[in-house]
mmCIF file of the N, C-alpha and C atoms, coordinates in Angstrom:
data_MODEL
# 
_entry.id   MODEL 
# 
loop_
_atom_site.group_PDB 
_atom_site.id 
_atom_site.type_symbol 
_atom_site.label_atom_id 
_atom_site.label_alt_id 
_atom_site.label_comp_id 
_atom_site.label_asym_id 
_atom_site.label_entity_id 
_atom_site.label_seq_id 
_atom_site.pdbx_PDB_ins_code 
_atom_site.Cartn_x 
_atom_site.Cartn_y 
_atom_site.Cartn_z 
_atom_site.occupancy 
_atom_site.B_iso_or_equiv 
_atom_site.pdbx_formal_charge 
_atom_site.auth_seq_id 
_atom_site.auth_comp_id 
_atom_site.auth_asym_id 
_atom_site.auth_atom_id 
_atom_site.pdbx_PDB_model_num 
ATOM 1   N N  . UNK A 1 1  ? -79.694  129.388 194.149 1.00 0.00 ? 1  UNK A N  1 
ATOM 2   C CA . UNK A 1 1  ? -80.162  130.758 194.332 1.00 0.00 ? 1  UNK A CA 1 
ATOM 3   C C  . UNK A 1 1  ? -80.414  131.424 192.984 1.00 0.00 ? 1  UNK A C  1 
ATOM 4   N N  . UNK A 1 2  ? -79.534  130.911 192.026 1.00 0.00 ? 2  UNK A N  1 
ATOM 5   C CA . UNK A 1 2  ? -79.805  131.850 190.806 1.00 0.00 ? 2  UNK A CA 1 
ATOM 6   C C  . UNK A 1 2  ? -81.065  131.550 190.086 1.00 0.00 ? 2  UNK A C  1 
ATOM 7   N N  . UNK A 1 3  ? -81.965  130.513 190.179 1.00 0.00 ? 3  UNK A N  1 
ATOM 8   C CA . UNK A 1 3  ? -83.119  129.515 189.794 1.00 0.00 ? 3  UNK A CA 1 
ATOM 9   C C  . UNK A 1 3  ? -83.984  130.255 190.342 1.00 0.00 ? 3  UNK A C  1 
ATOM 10  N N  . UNK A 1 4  ? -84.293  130.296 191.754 1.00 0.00 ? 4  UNK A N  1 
ATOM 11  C CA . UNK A 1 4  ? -84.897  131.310 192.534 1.00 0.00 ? 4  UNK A CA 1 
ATOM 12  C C  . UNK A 1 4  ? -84.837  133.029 192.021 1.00 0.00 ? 4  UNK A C  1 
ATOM 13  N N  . UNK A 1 5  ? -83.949  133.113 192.004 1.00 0.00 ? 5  UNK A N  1 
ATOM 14  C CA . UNK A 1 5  ? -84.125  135.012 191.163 1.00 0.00 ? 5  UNK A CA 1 
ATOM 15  C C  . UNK A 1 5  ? -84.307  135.212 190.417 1.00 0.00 ? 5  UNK A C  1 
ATOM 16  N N  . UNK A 1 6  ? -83.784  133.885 189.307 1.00 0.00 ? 6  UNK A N  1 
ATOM 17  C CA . UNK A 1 6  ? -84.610  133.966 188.082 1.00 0.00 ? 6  UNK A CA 1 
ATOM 18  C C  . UNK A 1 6  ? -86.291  134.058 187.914 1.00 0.00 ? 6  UNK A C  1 
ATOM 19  N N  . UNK A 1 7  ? -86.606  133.225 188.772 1.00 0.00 ? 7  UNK A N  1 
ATOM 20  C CA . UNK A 1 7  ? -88.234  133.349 188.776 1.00 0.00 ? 7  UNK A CA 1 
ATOM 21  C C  . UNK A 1 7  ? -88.621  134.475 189.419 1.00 0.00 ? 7  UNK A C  1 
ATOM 22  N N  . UNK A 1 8  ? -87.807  134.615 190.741 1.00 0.00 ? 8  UNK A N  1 
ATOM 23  C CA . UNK A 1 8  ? -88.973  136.319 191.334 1.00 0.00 ? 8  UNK A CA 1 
ATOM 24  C C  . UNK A 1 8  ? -88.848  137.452 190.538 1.00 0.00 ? 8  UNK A C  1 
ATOM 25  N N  . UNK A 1 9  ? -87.187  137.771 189.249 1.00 0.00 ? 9  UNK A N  1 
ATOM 26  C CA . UNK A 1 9  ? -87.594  138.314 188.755 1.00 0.00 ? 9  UNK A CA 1 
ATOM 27  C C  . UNK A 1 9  ? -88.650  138.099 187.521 1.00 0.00 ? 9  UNK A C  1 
ATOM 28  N N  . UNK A 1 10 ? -88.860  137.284 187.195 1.00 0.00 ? 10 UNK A N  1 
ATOM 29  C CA . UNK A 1 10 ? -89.573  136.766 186.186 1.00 0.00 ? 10 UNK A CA 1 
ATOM 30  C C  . UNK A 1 10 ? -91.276  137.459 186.701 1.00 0.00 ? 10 UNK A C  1 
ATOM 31  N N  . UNK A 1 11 ? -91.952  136.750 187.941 1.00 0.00 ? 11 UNK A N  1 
ATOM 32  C CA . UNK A 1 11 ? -92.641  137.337 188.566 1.00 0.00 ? 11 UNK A CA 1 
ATOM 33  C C  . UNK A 1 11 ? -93.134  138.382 188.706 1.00 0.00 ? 11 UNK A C  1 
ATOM 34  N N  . UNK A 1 12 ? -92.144  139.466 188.994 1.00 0.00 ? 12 UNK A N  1 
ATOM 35  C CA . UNK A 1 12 ? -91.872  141.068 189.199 1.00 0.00 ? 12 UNK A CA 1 
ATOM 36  C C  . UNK A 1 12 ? -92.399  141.589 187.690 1.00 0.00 ? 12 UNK A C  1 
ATOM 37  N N  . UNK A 1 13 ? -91.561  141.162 186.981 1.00 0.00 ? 13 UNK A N  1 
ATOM 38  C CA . UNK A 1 13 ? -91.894  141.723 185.649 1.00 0.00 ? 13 UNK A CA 1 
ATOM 39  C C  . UNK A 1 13 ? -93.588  141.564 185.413 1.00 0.00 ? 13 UNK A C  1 
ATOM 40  N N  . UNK A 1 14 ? -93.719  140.069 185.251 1.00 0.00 ? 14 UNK A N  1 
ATOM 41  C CA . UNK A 1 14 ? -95.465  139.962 184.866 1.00 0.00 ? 14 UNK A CA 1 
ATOM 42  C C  . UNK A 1 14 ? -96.279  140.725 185.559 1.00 0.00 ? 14 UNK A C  1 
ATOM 43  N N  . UNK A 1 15 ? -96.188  140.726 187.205 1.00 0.00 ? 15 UNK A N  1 
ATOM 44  C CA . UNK A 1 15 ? -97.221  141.357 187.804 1.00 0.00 ? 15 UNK A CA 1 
ATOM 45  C C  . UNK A 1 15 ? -96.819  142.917 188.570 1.00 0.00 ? 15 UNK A C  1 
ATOM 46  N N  . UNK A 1 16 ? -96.064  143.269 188.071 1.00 0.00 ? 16 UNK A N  1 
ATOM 47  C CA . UNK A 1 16 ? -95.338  144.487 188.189 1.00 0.00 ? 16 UNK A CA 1 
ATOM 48  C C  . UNK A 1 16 ? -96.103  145.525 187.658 1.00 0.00 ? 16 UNK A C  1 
ATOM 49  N N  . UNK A 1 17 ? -96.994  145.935 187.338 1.00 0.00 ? 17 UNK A N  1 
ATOM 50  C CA . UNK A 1 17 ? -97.563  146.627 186.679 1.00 0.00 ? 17 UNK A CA 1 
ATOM 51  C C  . UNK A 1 17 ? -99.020  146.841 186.779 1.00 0.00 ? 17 UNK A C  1 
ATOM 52  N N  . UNK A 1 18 ? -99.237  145.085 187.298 1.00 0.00 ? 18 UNK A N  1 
ATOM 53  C CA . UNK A 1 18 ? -100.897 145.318 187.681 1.00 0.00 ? 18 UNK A CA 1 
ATOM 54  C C  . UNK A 1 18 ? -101.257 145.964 188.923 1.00 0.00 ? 18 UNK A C  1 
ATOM 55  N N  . UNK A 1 19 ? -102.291 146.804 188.691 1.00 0.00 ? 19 UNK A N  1 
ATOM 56  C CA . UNK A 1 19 ? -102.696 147.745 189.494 1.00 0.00 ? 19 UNK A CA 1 
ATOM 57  C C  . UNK A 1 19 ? -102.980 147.139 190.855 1.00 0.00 ? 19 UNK A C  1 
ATOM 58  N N  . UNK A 1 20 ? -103.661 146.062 191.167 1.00 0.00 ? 20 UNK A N  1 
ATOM 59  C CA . UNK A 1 20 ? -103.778 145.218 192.400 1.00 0.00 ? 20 UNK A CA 1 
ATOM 60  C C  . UNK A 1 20 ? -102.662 144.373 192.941 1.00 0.00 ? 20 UNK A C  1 
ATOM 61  N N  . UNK A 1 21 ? -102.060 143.763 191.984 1.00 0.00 ? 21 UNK A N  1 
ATOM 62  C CA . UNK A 1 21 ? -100.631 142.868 192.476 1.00 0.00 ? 21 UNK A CA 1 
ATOM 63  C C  . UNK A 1 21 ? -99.059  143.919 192.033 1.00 0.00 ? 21 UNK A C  1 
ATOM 64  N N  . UNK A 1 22 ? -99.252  144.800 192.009 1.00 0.00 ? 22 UNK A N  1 
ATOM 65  C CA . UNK A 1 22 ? -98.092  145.706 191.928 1.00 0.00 ? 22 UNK A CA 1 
ATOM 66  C C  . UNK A 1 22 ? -97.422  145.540 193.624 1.00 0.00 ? 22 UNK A C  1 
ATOM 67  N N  . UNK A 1 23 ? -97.754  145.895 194.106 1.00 0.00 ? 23 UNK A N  1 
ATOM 68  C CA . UNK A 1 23 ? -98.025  146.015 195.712 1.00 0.00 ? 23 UNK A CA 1 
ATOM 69  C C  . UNK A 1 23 ? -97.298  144.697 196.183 1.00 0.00 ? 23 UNK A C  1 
ATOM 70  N N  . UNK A 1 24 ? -97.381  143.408 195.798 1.00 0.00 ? 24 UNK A N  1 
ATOM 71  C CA . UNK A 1 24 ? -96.942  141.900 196.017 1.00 0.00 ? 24 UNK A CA 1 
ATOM 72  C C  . UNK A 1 24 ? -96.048  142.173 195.287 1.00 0.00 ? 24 UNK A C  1 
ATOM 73  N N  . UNK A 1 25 ? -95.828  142.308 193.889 1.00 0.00 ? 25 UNK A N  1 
ATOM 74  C CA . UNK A 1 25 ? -94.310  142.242 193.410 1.00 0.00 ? 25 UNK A CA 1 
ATOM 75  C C  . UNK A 1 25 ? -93.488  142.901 194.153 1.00 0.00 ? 25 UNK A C  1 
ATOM 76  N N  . UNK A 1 26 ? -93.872  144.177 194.582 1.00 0.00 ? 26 UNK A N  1 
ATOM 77  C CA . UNK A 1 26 ? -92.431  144.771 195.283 1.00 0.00 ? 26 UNK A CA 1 
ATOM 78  C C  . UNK A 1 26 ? -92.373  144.494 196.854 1.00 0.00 ? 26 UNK A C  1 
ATOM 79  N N  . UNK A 1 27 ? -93.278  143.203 197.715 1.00 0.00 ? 27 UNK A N  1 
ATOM 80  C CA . UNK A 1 27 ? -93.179  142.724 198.690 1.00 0.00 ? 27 UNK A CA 1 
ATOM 81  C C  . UNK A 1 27 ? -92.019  141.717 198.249 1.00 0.00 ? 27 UNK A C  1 
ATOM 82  N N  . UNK A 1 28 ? -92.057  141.480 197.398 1.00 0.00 ? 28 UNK A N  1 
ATOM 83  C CA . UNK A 1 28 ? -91.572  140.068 196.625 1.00 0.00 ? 28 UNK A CA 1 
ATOM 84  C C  . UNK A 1 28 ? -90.326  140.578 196.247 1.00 0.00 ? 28 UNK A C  1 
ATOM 85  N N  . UNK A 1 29 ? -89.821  141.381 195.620 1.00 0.00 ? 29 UNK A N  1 
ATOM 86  C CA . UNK A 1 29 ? -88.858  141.765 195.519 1.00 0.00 ? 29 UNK A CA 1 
ATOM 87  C C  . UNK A 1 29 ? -87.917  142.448 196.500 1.00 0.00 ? 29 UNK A C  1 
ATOM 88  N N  . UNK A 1 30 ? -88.303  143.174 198.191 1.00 0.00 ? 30 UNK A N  1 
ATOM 89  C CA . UNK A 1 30 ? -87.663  143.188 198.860 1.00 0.00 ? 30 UNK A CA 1 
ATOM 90  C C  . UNK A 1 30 ? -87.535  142.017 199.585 1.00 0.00 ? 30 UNK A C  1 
ATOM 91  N N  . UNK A 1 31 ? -87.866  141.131 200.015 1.00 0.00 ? 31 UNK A N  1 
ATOM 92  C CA . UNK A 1 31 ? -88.031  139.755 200.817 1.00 0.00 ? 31 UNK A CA 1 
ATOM 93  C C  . UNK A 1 31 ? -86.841  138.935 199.591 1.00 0.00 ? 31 UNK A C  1 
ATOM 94  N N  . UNK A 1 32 ? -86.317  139.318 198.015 1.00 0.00 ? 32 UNK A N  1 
ATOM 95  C CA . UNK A 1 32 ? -85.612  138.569 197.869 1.00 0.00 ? 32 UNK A CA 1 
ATOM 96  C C  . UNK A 1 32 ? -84.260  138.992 198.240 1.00 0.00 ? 32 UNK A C  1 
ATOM 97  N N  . UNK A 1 33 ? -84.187  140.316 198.110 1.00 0.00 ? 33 UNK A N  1 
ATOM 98  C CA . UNK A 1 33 ? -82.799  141.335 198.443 1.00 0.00 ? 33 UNK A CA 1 
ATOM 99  C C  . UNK A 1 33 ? -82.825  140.978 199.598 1.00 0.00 ? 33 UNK A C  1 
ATOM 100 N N  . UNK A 1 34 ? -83.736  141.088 200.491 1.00 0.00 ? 34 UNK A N  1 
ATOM 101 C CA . UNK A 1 34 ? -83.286  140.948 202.366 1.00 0.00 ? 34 UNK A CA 1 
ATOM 102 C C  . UNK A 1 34 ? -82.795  139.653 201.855 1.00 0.00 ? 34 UNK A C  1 
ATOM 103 N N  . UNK A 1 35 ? -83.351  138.125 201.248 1.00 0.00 ? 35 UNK A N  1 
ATOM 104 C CA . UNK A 1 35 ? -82.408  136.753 201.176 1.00 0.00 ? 35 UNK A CA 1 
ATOM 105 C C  . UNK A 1 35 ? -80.992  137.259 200.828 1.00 0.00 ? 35 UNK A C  1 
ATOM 106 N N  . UNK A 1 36 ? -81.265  137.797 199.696 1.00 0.00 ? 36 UNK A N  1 
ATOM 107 C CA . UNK A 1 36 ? -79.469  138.027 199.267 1.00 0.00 ? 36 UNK A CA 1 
ATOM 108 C C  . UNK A 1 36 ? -78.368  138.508 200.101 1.00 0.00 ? 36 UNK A C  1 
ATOM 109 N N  . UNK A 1 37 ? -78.977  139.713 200.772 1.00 0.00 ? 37 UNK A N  1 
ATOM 110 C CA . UNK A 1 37 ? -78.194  140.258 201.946 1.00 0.00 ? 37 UNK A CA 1 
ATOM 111 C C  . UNK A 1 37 ? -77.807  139.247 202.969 1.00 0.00 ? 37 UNK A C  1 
ATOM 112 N N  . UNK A 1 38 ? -78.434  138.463 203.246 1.00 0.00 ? 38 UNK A N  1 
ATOM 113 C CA . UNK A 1 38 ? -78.536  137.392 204.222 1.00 0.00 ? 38 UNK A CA 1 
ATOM 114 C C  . UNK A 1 38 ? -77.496  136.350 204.095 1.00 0.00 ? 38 UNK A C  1 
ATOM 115 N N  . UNK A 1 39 ? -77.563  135.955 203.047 1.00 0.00 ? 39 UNK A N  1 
ATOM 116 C CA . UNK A 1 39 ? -76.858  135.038 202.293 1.00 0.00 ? 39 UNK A CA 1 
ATOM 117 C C  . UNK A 1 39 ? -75.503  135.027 201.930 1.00 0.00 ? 39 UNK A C  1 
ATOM 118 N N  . UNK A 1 40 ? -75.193  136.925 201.412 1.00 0.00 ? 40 UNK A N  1 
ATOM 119 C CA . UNK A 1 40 ? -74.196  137.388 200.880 1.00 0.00 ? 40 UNK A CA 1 
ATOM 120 C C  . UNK A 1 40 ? -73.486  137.698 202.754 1.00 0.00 ? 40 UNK A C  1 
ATOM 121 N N  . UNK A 1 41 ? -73.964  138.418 203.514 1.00 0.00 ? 41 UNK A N  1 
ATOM 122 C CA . UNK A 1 41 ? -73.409  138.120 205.139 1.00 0.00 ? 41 UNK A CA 1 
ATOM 123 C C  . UNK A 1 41 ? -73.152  137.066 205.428 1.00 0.00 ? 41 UNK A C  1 
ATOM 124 N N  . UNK A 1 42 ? -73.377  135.741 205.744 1.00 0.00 ? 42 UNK A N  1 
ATOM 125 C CA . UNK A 1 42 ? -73.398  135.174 205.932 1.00 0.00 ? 42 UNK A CA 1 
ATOM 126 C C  . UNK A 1 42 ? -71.657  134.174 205.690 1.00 0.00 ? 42 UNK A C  1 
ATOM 127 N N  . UNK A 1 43 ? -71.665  134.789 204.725 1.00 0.00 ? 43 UNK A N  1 
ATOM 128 C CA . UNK A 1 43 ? -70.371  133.606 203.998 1.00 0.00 ? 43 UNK A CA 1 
ATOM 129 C C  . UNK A 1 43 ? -68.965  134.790 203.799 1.00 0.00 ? 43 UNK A C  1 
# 
């Protein structure tokens, strides 16, 4: 999991800003918190 967050945040950052893919980073960034929540319930 930490491999994985490393990259979506990695992701977030690069396209975080662009005016057209701003919109996908922060799809991308709740879809990883809902995993975490998921994950972190779970156990």
């Amino acid at each position: 999991m930490g491999l994985s967050l490393a990259a979506s945040l990695a992701f977030v950052q690069l396209v975080g800003t662009h005016a057209r893919l701003g919109s996908l980073a922060d799809a991308k960034l709740l879809l990883d918190m809902q995993g975490i929540v998921v994950e972190r319930a779970g156990s």
